[in-house]
TIKOLMAR-972215 format. One record per residue: residue in one letter; x, y, z of N, C-alpha, C in turn. Coordinates in pm, whole numbers, plus 32768, in hexadecimal, padded with zeros to 4 digits. Example, Ala and Ser with C-alpha at 12.3 -4.5 7.8 and 13.67 -1.06 7.14 Angstrom:
A85277DC7830C84CE7E3E830C85287EB6830C
S85057F1F82C485577F9682CA850A80038313
This chain:
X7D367BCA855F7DBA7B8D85517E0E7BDB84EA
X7EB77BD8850B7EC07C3884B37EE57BEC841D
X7F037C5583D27F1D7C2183617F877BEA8310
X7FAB7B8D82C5805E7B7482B7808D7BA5824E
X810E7B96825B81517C1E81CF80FC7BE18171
X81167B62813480A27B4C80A480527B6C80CD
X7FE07B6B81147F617BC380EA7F5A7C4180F8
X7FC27C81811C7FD07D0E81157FB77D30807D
X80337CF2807980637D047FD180017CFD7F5F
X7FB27C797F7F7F3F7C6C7F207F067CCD7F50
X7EE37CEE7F9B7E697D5A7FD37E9C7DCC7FA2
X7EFB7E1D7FB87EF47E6D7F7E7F1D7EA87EEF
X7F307E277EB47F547E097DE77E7F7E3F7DD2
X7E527DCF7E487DB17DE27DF97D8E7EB07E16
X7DB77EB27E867D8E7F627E7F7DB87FB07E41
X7E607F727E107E8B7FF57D687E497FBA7D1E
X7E107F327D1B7DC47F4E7C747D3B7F5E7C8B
X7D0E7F667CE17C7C7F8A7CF47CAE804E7CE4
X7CEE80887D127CED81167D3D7D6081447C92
X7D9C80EF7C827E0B81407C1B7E3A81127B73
X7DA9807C7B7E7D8880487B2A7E267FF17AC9
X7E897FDD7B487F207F8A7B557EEC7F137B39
X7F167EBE7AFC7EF27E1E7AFE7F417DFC7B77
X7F017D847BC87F007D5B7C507FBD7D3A7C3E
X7FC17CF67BD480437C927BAF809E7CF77BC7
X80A87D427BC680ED7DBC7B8881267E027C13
X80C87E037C5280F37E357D0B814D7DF17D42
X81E97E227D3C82167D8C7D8082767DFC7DE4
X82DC7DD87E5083017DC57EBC834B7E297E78
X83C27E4A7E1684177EA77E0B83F57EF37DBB
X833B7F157D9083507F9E7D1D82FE80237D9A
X833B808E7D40831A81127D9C828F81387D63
X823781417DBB81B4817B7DA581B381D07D27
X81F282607D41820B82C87CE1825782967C4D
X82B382527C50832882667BCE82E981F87B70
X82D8815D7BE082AD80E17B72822A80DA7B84
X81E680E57BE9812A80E87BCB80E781537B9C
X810C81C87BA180EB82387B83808882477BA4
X807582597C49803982787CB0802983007CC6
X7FD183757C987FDD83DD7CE67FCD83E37D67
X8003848C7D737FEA84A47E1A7F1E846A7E66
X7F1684C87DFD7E6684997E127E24841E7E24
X7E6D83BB7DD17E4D83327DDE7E9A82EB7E28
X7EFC83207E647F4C82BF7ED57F24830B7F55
X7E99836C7F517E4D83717FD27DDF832F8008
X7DB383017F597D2F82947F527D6B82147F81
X7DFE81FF7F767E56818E7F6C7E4581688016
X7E6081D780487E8B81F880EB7E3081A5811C
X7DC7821281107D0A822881267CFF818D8143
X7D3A813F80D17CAE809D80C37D27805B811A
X7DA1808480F07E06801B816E7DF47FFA81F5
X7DFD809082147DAE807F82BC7D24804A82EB
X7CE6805D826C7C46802582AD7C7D7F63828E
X7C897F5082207CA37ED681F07D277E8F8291
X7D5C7EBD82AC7E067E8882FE7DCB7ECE83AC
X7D6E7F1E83A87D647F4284277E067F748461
X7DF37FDA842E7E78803584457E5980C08409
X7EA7811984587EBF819484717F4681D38415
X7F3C820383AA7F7D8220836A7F9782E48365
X7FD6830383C87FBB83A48399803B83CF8360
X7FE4847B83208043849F82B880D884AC8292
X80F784A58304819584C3831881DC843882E9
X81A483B7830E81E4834582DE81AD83388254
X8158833F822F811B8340819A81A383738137
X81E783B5815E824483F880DE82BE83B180EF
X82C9834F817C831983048164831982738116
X8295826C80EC827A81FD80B182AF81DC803E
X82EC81E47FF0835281F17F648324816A7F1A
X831B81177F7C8320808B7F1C8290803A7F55
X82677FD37EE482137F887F3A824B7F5C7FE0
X82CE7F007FA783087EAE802683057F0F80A9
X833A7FA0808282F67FDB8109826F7FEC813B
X82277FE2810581A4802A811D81847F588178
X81B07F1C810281957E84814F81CA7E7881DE
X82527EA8822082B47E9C826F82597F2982C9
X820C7F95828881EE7FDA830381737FA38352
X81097F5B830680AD7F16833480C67EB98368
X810C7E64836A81467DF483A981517E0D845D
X81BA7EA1843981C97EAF84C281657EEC850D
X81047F5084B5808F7F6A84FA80257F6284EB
X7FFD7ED184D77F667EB284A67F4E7E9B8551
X7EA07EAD85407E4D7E8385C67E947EA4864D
């Protein structure tokens, strides 16, 4: 079944702080991976990596750099989970 924006959201607050050591609270809908989580490139592949296994979705590289914000990365799974 798929998943709903909140559990996106939680879900993927727990994989920046499991992968980028972000407090969960802290992941929210309008900060940019890079500027306010301070997400590297490297760790927003581990980020990718656990999304798709976790959301059952296909995330390839070309949309990855469009990901700027959580709320996108929430809004791209949305549309292509399972």
């Amino acid at each position: 079944m798929a998943a709903t924006q909140e559990e996106i959201t939680t879900g993927l607050a727990e994989i920046v702080n499991e992968i980028a050591g972000i407090p969960a609270e802290d992941v929210l809908a309008d900060k940019s991976f890079t500027d306010d989580l301070d997400v590297d490139s490297l760790s927003m592949v581990e980020v990718v990596v656990a999304a798709e296994e976790r959301f059952d979705v296909k995330i390839p590289d070309d949309d990855v750099k469009n990901l700027k914000t959580v709320g996108d990365a929430v809004d791209y799974i949305l549309k292509n989970q399972g």
